[in-house]
N, C-alpha and C positions, 0 to 999 in steps of 0.2 A: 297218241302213240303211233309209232307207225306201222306199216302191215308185216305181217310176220314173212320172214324170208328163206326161201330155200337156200340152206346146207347140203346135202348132200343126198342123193337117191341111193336106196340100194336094192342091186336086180338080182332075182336068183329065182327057183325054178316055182317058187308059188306066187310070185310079182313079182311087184317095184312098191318098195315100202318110201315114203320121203320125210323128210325131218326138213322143220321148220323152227327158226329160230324166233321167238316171240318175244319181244320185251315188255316187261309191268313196270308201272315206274310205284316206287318207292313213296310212303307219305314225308319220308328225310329229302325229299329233291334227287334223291339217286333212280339208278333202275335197275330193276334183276331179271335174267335173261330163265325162260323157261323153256323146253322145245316139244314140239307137237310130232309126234308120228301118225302119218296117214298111209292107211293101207286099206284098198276092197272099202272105201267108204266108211271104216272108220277111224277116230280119233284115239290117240292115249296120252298125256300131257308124260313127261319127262320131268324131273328136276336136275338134270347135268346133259351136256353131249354126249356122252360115254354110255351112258343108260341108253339114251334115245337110240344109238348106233347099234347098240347091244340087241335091241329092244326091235330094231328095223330088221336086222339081220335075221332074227326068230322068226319071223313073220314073213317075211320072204324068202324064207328057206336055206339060208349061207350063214356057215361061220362067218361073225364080223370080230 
């Protein structure tokens, strides 16, 4: 698979939270996208963008 990529940062006044877009592949030949939020050293895995963004924005301090 290949390496997970940055979506989008979000800065606000307790950091910069990032989301990272991560693909699994599927045991059907397909693949399903999960995203990773990183803030202050750690991880939270997401199951949609909208979480992940939701989920950045708490963490860094900003309505997202």
């Amino acid at each position: 698979m290949a390496e997970p990529e940055l979506v989008t940062v979000v800065d606000g006044p307790k950091g910069k939270a990032e989301v990272f877009e991560v693909a699994k592949a599927l045991e059907s030949g397909g693949q399903q996208f999960e995203y990773d939020v990183r803030f202050g050293g750690t991880s939270q895995v997401c199951k949609s963008l909208g979480e992940a963004y939701i989920t950045a924005g708490e963490l860094a301090g900003v309505q997202t």
